[in-house]
C-alpha positions as CSV (number, residue, x, y, z in Angstrom):
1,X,128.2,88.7,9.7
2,X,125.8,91.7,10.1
3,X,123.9,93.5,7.7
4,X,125.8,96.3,5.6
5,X,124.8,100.1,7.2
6,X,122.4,101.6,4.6
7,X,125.1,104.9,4.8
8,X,129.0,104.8,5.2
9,X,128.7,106.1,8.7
10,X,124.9,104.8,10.3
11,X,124.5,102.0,12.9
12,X,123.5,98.7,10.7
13,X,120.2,96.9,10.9
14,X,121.3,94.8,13.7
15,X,122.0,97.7,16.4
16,X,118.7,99.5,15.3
17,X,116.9,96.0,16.3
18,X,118.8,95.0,19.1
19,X,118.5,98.9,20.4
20,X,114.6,98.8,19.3
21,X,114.1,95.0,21.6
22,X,115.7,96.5,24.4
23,X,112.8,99.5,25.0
24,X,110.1,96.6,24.2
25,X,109.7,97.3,20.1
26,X,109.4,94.5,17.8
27,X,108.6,94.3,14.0
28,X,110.5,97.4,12.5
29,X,110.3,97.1,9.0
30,X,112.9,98.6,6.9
31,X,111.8,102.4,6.1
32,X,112.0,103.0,10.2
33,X,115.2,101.6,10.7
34,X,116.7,103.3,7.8
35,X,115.5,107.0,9.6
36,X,116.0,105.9,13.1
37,X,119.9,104.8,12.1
38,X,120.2,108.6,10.0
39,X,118.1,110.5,12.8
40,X,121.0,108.6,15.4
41,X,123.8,109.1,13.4
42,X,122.9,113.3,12.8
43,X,122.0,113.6,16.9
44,X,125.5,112.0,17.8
45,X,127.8,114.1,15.6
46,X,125.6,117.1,16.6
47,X,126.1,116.3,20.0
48,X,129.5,115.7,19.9
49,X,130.6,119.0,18.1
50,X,128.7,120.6,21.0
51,X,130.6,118.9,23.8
52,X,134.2,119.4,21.4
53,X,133.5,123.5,22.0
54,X,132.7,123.4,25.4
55,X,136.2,120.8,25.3
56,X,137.5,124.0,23.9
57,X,136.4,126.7,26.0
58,X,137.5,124.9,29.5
59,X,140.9,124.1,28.1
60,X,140.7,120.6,28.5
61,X,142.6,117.9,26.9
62,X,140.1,115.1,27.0
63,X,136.4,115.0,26.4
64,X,134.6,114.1,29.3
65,X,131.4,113.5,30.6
66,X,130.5,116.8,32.0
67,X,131.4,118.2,28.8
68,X,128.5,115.9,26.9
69,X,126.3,117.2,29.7
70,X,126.5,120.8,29.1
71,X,126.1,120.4,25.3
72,X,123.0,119.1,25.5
73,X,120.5,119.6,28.8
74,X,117.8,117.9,27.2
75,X,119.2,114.2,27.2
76,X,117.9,111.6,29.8
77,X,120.1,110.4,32.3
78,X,119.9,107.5,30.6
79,X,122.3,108.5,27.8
80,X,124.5,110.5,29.9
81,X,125.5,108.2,32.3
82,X,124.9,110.2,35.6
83,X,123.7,109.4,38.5
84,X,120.1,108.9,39.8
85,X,120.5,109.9,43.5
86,X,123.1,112.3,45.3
87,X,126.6,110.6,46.5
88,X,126.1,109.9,50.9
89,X,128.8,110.9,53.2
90,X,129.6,109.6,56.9
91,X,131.7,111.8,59.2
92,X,135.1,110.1,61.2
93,X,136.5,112.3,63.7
94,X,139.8,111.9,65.0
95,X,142.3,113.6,67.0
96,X,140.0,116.7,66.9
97,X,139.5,117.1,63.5
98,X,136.2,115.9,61.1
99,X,136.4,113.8,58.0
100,X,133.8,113.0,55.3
101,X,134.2,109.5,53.5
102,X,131.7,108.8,50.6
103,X,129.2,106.1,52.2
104,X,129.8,103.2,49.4
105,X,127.0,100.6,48.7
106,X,126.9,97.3,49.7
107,X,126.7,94.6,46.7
108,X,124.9,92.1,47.1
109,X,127.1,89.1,45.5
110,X,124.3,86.0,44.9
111,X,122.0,89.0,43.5
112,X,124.6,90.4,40.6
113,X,125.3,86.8,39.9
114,X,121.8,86.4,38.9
115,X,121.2,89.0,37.2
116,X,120.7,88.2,33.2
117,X,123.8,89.2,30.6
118,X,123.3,91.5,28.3
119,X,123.5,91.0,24.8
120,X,126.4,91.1,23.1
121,X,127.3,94.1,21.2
122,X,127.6,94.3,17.0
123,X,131.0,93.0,15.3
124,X,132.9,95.8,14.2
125,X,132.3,96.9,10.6
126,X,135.2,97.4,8.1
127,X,134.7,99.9,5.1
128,X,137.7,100.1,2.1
129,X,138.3,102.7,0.7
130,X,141.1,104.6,-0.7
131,X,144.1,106.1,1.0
132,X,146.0,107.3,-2.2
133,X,145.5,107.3,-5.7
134,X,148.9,107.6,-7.5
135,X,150.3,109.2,-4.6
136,X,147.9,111.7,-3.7
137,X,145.7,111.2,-0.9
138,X,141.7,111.7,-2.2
139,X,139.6,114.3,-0.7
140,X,136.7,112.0,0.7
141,X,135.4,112.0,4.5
142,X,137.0,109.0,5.3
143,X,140.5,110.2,5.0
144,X,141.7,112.9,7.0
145,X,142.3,116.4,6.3
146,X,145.9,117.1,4.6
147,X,147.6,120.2,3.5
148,X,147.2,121.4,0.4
149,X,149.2,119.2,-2.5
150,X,150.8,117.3,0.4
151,X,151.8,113.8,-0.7
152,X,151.8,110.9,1.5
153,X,153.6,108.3,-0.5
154,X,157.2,109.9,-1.3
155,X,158.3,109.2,-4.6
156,X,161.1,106.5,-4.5
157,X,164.9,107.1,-4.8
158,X,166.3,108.7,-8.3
159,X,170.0,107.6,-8.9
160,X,172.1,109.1,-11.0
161,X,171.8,107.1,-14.1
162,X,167.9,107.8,-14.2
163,X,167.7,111.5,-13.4
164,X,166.4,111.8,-16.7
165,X,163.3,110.4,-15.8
166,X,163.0,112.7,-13.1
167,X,159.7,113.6,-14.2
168,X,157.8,110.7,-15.0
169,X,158.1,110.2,-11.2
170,X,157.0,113.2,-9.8
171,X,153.3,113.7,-8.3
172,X,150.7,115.6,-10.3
173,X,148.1,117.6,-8.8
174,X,145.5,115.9,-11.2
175,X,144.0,112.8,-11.6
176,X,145.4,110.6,-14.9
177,X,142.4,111.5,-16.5
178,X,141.7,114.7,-16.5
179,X,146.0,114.8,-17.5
180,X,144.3,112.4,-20.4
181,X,141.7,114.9,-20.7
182,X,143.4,118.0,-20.7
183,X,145.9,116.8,-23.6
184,X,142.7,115.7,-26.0
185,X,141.2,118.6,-25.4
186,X,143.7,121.0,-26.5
187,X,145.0,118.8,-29.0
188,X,141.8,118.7,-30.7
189,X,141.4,122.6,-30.5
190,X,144.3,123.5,-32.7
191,X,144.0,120.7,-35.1
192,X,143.0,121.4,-38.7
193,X,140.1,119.1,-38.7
194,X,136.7,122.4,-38.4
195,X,134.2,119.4,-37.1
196,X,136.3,118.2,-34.5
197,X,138.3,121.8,-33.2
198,X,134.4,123.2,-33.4
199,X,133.7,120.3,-30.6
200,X,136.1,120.7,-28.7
201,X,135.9,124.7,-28.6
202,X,132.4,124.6,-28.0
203,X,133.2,122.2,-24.7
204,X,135.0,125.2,-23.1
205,X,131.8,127.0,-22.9
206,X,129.5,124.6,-21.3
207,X,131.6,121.7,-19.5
208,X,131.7,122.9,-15.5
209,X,134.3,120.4,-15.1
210,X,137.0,122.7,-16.1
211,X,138.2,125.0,-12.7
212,X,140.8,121.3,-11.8
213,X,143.0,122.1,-15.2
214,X,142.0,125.9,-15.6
215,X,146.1,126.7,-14.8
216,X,147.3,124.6,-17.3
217,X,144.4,126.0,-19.8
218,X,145.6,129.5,-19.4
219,X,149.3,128.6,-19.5
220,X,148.7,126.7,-22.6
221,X,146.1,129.7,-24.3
222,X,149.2,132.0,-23.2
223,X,151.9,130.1,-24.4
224,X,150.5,129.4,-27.6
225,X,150.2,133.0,-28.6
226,X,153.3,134.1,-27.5
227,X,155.1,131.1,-29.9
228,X,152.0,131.7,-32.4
229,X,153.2,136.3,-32.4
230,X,156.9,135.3,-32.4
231,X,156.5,132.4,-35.6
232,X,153.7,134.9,-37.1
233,X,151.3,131.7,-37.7
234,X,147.9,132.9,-37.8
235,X,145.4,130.1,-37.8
236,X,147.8,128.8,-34.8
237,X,146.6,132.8,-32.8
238,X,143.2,132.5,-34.1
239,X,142.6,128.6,-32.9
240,X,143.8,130.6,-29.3
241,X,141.6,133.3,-29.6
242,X,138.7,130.9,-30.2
243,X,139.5,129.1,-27.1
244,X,139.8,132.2,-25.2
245,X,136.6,133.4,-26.0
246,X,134.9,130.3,-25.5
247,X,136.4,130.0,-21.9
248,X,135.0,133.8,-21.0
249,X,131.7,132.6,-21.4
250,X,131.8,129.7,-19.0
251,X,130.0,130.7,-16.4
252,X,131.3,128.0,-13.8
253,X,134.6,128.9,-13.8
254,X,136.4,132.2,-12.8
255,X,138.9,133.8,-14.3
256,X,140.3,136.5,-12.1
257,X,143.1,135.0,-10.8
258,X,145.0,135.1,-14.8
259,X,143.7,138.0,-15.9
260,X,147.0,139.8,-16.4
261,X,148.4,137.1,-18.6
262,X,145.1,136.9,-20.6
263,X,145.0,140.7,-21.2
264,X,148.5,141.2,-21.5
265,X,148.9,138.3,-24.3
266,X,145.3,138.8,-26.2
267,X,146.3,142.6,-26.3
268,X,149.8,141.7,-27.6
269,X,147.8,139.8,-30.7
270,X,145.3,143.4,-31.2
271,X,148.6,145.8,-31.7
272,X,151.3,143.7,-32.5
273,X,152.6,144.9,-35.8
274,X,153.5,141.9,-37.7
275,X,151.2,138.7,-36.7
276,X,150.9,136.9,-39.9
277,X,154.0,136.3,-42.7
278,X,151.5,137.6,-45.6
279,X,150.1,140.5,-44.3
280,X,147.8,141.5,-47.7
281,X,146.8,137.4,-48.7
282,X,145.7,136.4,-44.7
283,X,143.3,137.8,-42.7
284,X,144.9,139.5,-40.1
285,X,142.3,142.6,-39.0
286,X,139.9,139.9,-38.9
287,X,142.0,138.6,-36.0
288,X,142.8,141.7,-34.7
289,X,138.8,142.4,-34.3
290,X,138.1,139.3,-32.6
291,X,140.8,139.7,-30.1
292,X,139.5,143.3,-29.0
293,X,136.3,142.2,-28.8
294,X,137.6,139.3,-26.4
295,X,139.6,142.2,-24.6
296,X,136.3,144.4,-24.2
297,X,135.0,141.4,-22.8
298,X,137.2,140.5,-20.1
299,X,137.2,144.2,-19.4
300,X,133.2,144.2,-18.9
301,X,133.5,141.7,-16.9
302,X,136.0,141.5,-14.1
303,X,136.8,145.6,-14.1
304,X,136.3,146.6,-10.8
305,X,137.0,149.9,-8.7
306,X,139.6,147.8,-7.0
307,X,141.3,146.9,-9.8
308,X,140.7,149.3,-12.4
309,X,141.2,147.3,-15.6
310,X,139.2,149.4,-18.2
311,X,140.9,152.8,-17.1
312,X,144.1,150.9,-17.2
313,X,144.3,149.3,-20.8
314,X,142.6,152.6,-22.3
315,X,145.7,154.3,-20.6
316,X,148.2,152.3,-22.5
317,X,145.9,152.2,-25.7
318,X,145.8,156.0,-25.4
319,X,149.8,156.1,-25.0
320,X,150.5,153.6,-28.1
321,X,148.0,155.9,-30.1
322,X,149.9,159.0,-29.4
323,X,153.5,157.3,-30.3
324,X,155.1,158.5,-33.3
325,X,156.6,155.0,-34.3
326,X,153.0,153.1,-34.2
327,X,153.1,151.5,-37.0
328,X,148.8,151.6,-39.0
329,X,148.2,147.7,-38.0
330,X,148.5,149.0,-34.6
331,X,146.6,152.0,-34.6
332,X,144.0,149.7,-35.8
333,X,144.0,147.4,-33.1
334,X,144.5,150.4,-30.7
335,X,141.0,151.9,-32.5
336,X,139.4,148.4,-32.7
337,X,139.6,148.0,-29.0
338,X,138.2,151.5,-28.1
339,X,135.8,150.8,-30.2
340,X,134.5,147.2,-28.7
341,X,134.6,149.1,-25.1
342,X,131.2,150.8,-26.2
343,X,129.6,154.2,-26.5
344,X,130.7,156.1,-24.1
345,X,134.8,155.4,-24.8
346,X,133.9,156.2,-28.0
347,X,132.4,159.4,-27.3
348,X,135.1,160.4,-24.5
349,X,138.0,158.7,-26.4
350,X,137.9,158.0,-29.8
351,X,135.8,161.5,-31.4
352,X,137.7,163.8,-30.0
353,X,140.8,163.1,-31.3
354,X,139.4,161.2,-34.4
355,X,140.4,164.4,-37.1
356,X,143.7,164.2,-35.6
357,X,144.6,160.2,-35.7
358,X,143.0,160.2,-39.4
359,X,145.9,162.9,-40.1
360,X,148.1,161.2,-39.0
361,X,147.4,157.9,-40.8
362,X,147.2,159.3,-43.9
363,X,150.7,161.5,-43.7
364,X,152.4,158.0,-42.5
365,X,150.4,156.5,-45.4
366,X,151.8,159.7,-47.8
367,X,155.5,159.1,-46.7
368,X,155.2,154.7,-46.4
369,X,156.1,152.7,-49.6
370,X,154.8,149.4,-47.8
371,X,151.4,148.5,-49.8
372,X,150.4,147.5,-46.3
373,X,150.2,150.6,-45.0
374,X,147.7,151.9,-48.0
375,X,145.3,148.6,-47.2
376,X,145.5,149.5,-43.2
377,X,144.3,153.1,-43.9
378,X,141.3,152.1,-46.0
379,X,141.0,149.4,-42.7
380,X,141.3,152.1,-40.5
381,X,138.6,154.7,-42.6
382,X,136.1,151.8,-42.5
383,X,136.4,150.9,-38.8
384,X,135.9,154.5,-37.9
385,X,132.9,155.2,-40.1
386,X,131.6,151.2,-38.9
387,X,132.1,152.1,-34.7
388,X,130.9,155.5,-34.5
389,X,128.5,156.6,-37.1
390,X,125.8,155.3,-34.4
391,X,127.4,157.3,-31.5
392,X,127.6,160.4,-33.7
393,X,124.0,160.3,-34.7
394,X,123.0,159.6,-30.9
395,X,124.9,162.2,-28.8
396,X,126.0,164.5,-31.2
397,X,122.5,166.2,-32.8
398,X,124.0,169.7,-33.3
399,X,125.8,168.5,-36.7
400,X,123.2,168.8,-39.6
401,X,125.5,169.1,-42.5
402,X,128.1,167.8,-44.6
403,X,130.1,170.6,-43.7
404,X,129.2,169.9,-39.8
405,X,130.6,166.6,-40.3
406,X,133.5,167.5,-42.2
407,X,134.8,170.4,-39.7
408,X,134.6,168.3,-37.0
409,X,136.2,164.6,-38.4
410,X,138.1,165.6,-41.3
411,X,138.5,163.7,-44.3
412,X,136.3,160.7,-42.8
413,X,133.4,163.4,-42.1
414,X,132.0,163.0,-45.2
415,X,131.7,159.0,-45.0
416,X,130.3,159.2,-41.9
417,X,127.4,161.9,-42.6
418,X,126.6,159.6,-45.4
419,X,126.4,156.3,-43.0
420,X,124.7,158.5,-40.4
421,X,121.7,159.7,-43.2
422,X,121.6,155.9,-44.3
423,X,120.7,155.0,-40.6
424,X,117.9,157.7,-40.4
425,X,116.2,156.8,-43.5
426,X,116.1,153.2,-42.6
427,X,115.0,154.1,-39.3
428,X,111.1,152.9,-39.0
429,X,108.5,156.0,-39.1
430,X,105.9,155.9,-36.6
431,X,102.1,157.1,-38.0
432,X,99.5,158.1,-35.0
């Protein structure tokens, strides 16, 4: 037996010897051979990828010699196999007309029969590996290319009697364990356990393993909200929402390809009226915050002009804002979100209608017997003055006064000149 190749596809030790003793070399130790076989292995496929284009250019069906030759003009004669001297002809003539024959060489028999053998060549090597694993053929160099999620083993016959197992035998498009993976993973981030969910959450931030089981993440993220909205459990949304943020700031994974059922279901859980069974005991603007801030996220960072995705959702925000049936809890997920979007939505957005919406609130607060609707306004007054006391006191200068504050915002003017003068005096004074 020969010596194992030091790579899957370089010559062994043995041709690198038997190659070096037939140029006269002897005594190659080991680092030499190892970058003689590589240097031989990279100037053969180079070489051959070459010829394969000029294969490809002529039209021909076959690689051939004079293909090799063309790809590379550098290579002896030696290598090449052509020959050393031009081909002779002899002319025949007969019946008038002249005929070329190639002049062939004579052989001398008693010489070629003692002439010394050459060596014999290497044994063939044999390398295992894999064809399929569970079906699915392994993307490795040895195997050849297939089409995507093309099996080669076909599952075996169903009969009738077992159709209910129909999909125990069906392929998967991952591995067993990143299936075994993927179902501790999410099973850990909705349990009830804080130490172990906290793991697992915080393994959607960092692990760059993720992009194989990405579709069955976001199908998982989206179908847990929407069963999460329509059986109003709350820590079920907010386990979802924790995920979901966690996932945005992967940074080896992309998530362009689902963001309309991200936005579409994380928006849902901002101005969905009725997410949690006790709306005054749970929580609930808590959640509502954290998934606008997840929104403005995904918005900052896959809006493009091709796609348009901040103009779009502040569309529809704007639209639910103006409806006459929005319910409060909605209005403040509508505000929340604006809000998240920064400064300039704010200014453009939000401020310019703000006297209006807080009229609005409180007449559907005046005419509402829900206690609900009394705990969203004071919700509602407290995001406002929270969001865009700061935007007030940086692009709006010209209001000095109470009254300033008051004519332009209404009711919550007042609130917000008093968090605007709070800011100024514990802004830091500068002495020269």
């Amino acid at each position: 037996m020969t010596d194992q190749p030091s790579a899957d596809n370089e010559l062994s030790a043995e041709s690198i010897k038997a190659f070096a003793d037939s140029v006269g070399v002897k005594d190659l130790n080991s680092e030499c051979i190892r970058y003689l076989a590589s240097q031989a292995l990279l100037q053969s496929q180079s070489l051959l990828r070459d010829s394969q284009k000029y294969q490809l250019m002529t039209n021909s069906t076959q690689l051939s010699l004079e293909h090799l030759k063309r790809a590379d003009r550098s290579l002896s004669t030696l290598y090449i196999g052509t020959e050393t001297k031009p081909r002779k002809y002899f002319g025949l003539t007969s019946r008038g007309r002249e005929l070329f024959v190639p002049q062939d060489d004579v052989i001398d028999l008693e010489e070629l029969k003692s002439m010394p053998l050459p060596k014999v060549p290497q044994d063939t090597q044999v390398k295992v590996h894999w064809l399929t694993i569970e079906g699915v053929s392994p993307s490795i160099p040895d195997n050849p290319p297939l089409e995507e999620n093309k099996v080669i083993l076909e599952a075996p016959a169903i009969s009738i009697d077992s159709i209910e197992n129909v999909n125990n035998v069906a392929p998967h498009e991952i591995s067993r364990e990143q299936q075994i993976y993927f179902k501790e993973l999410t099973r850990k981030c909705v349990c009830h356990e804080k130490v172990m969910r906290d793991e697992a959450v915080l393994s959607l931030a960092s692990d760059p393993g993720l992009a194989a089981i990405l579709p069955r993440l976001v199908v998982f993220m989206v179908e847990g909200l929407r069963v999460g909205l329509g059986d109003t459990q709350l820590p079920h949304i907010q386990h979802i929402l924790d995920m979901t943020e966690k996932l945005l700031q992967n940074t080896s994974i992309k998530l362009e390809k689902y963001l309309h059922e991200l936005i579409s279901s994380v928006m849902s859980c901002v101005v969905c009226s009725q997410i949690c069974s006790r709306p005054l005991e749970q929580d609930h603007w808590g959640v509502r915050e954290q998934g606008a801030r997840i929104l403005a996220d995904m918005i900052r960072t896959y809006n493009m002009g091709t796609n348009n995705i901040q103009s779009r959702v502040i569309r529809m925000l704007h639209q639910a804002l103006h409806r006459t049936d929005t319910s409060l809890r909605t209005v403040f997920g509508v505000l929340a979100t604006l809000c998240e979007l920064g400064p300039l939505t704010i200014l453009h957005t939000v401020l310019p209608e703000l006297r209006n919406i807080y009229r609005r609130v409180e007449l559907k607060c005046a005419t509402s017997t829900d206690p609900v609707d009394r705990h969203a306004k004071e919700k509602i007054r407290d995001l406002l003055v929270r969001k865009c006391a700061n935007v007030v006191q940086q692009h709006m200068p010209e209001l000095i006064g109470v009254n300033d504050y008051e004519a332009r915002f209404g009711d919550v003017g007042r609130e917000m000149f008093y968090k605007v003068m709070k800011a100024v005096s514990n802004m830091p004074t500068v002495k020269f």
